[in-house]
C-alpha positions, 0 to 999 in steps of 0.5 A: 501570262508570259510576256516574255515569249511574246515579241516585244512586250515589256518584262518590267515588273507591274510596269508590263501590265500597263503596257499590256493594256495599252497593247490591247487598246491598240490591237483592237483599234487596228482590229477595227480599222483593218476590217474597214478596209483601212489597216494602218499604223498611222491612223492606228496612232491617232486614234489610240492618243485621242482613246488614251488620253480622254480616259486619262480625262479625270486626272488632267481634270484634277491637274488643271483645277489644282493649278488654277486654285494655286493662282488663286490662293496664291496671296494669302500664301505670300501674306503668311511668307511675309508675316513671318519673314525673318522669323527662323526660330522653330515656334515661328517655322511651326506656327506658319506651316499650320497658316498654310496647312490651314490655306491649303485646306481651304482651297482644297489643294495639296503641296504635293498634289501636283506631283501626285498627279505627274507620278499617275500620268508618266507610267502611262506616257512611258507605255504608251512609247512602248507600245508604239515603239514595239508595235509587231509586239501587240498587233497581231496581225502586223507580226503576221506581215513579218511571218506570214511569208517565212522570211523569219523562219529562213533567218533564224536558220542560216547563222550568217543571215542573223549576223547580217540582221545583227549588223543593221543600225538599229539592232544595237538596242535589241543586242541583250535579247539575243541571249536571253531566254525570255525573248526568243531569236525569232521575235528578235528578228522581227524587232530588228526588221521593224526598226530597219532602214531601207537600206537594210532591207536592201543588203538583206535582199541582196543576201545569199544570192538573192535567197530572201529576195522574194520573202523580203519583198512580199514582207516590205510590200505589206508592211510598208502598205501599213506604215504608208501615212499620207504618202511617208513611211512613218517607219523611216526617220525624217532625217533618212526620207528627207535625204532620199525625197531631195536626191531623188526629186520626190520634193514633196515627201522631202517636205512632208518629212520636214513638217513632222518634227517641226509640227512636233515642236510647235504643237509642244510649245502650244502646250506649254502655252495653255498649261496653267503655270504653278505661280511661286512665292519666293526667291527660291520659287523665282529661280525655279520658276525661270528655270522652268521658263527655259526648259518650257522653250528647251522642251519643243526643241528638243521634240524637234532634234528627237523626231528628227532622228526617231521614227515618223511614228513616234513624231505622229505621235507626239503631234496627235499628242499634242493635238488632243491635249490641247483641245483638252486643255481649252476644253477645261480652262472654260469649264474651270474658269465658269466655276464659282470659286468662292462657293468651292472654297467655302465648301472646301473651307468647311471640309477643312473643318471638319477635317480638322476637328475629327483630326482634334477628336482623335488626338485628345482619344489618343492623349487621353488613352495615353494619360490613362496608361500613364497612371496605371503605369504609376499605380503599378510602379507603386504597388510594386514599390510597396510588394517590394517593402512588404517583402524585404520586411517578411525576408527581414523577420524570416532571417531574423528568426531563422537567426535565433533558430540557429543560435538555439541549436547552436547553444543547445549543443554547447549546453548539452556538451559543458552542462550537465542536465538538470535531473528534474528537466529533460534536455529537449523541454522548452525551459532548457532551450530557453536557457541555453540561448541565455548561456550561449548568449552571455558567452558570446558577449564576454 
């Protein structure tokens, strides 16, 4: 499938497909809800956080459990520490790694495992931001709100038109799409009415004599029936409904728009509350635990400023976020603290063991395996030792008699030369070859 040519979807290989999935979820909501009689994005929202984040159950599940079991085997990790404290030969290092190797197992936890857990969940989080950024991308029937009334079709034929909408404040962000083949210029253009401001609406009503007053109209009308959440466009920035709630007397959309970054901000911060924290053992591990206490505070004032200048969407989305998980959270630390912690660890105790003990059998196969290879590399080096004297003693007594063979002709031919033949022999019997040798070999001792 091309993602590409679809307004929006993201082109990030592997990465796209989360977010295609994501898409659908979404699309199928506002499905449901617009057959209702209620199609809305902020409700859209909600509902997609609550579906999201309860399929993504298990892992906060396996998240919070692993936490809670660190607390508790936390001791025994600093009576190790301590055990070895100023030991910092490599027999020391060796053997409390193994300790604590061993109370990982029993506990059923890994070092890492939080991580791991981090590294599952962040690819979804970042799709589920692109999917609510994006939104016209994945629902249909909001890009039918922008197409539906031929306002596109006239920008993407008059140049000027496209270079008003490239002017718009937040069309920076979509500045690579607008040469590349993968997106095309009507998409682009969609992307950047949706991230418009009211203001930017206005010029491009105004544009051309008022050429796309009547599509623009009929455009803004639907869209901003689908982004009207309790009285806000959740498609403008707090910041800009602020201004024009309070210069305008509408005091209380000026509200409403102030209470969704600071929403954001308190419903974080509860988070970071029921969040069980990974407790430390050592200096190292205090330091980047008070590190990890401030950026606990930093974060939620920074959900603050970031809903401020993002669009109310994306605030309602961190709030309903927040909100779900947090229910959640309290949901499951009730579940985790009835468990029996002692059964558990026994039974994570025992399939340590076994763990262990298979891990035994298959190192003692392995040295077993490499001991019989060893001999037979040995055998076969001796067997070679012996094939190589065998050999040099064949090669010694074939030049050996290859050696006499040659004096024997040699002394033949002298015989043959300075002998005069024995009348009662003949020059080739074996009794003349012996002689020869004989007389070469007295010659050559001389």
């Amino acid at each position: 499938m091309n993602f590409g040519i679809i307004l929006s979807q993201n082109v990030t290989p592997v990465f796209k497909y989360i977010v295609w999935v994501l898409g659908k979820i979404m699309e199928g909501i506002f499905f449901v809800l617009d057959k209702v009689g209620i199609p809305n994005i902020g409700l859209s929202i909600i509902f997609f956080t609550i579906i999201v984040n309860l399929c993504m159950l298990p892992l906060t599940y396996k998240q919070q459990k692993f936490s809670k079991l660190s607390q508790k085997m936390q001791p025994e990790i600093k009576a190790i520490q301590k055990k070895y404290e100023g030991k910092k030969d490599q027999d020391s290092q060796m053997a409390m790694s193994n300790e604590m190797q061993e109370v990982y197992g029993k506990y059923g936890v890994s070092p890492t495992g939080s991580c791991l857990y981090l590294l599952i969940q962040m690819p979804i989080l970042f799709a589920l931001y692109r999917v609510i950024y994006q939104m016209p991308g994945y629902v249909a029937k909001i890009k039918l709100a922008f197409t539906g009334s031929g306002l596109i079709d006239g920008i993407a034929s008059d140049p000027e038109a496209i270079e008003l909408v490239k002017s718009f404040k937040n069309s920076g962000m979509f500045a690579k799409q607008w040469e590349n083949a993968k997106f095309t210029v009507e998409n682009t253009i969609i992307d950047c009415l949706n991230r418009a401001s009211s203001t930017d609406w206005d010029s491009l009503k105004a544009f051309g004599d008022g050429k796309f007053a009547n599509a623009a109209n009929s455009t803004l009308e639907l869209f901003t029936k689908y982004n009207n959440f309790l009285g806000l466009n959740i498609g403008d920035t707090p910041w800009y409904t602020m201004k024009t709630g309070f210069t305008t007397g509408h005091i209380w959309m000026g509200i409403g728009a102030l209470l969704i970054p600071i929403l954001a901000g308190v419903t974080q911060w509860i988070n970071v509350k029921l969040s069980p924290q990974q407790p430390q053992s050592d200096d190292a591990g205090n330091q980047m635990a008070a590190s990890m206490k401030t950026m606990n505070y930093i974060m939620p004032l920074m959900s603050v400023w970031f809903c401020f200048t993002l669009p109310a969407g994306m605030g309602l989305y961190w709030i309903a976020g927040a909100v779900v998980r947090g229910f959640i959270m309290v949901i499951l630390n009730k579940k985790i603290d009835k468990m029996d912690y002692e059964k558990l660890i026994a039974s994570n105790a025992k399939k340590n063991a076994k763990k262990i003990a298979k891990r035994k059998a298959t190192q003692e196969k392995l040295n077993a395996y490499a001991s019989m290879n060893t001999r037979n590399i040995s055998g076969n080096s001796n067997n070679s030792s012996k094939n190589n004297s065998s050999n040099k003693s064949s090669n010694t007594t074939s030049s050996y008699v290859r050696r006499n063979s040659d004096i024997a002709k040699k002394a033949g031919n002298v015989s043959d030369k300075e002998s005069p033949k024995s009348s009662g022999s003949s020059g080739g019997s074996m009794m003349a070859k012996a002689n020869a040798v004989k007389n070469f070999n007295e010659k050559n001792n001389k």
